[in-house]
N, C-alpha and C positions, 0 to 999 in steps of 0.2 A: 571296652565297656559297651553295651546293649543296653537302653533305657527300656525297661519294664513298667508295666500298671499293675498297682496292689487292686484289690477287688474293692477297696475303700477308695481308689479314685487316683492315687497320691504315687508320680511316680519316682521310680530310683533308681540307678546305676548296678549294673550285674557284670562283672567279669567274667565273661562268654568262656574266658582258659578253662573256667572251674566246674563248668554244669557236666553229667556224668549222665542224668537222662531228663527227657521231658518229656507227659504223658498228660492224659486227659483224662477225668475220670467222673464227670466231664469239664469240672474246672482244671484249667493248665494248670500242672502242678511238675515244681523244675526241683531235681535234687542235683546239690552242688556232691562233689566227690571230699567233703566235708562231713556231707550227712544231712547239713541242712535244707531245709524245704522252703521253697516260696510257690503261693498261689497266685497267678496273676492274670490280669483282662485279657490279654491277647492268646489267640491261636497257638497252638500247636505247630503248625506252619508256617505262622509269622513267627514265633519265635526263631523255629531253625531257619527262616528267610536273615533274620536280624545277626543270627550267631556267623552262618555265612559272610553276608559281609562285612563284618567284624572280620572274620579269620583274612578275608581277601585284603580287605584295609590293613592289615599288621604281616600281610603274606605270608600268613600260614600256610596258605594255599599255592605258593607261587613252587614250592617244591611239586616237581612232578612223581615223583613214588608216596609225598603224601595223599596227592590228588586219586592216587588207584592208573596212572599213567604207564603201566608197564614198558611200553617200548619207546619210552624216553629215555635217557642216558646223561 
């Protein structure tokens, strides 16, 4: 889970598994692969900073052909 800021100040828990895209427009606005939409305080950046180490904390990332690692085995 990733702690997010609602644009009203208040923040909440996001499970980073579920977001499909995050974009600017120019408020952050995150679609889960649900459908749903949340707009929130932070970056574009800082989010995919926040989803990253999420993914590294739960080792998503610890697979190397997840990672784009080709000549790993």
């Amino acid at each position: 889970m990733i702690q997010l800021t609602r644009l009203n100040g208040k923040t909440f828990s996001l499970n980073a598994l579920y977001i499909e895209t995050v974009e600017s427009f120019p408020d952050t606005t995150i679609t889960l692969t649900t459908g749903r939409k949340y707009i929130v305080k932070e970056t574009e950046e800082e989010v995919r900073k926040k989803v990253t180490n999420y993914y590294r904390t739960i080792q998503v990332l610890s697979n190397p052909h997840l990672r784009g690692d080709e000549n790993e085995e």
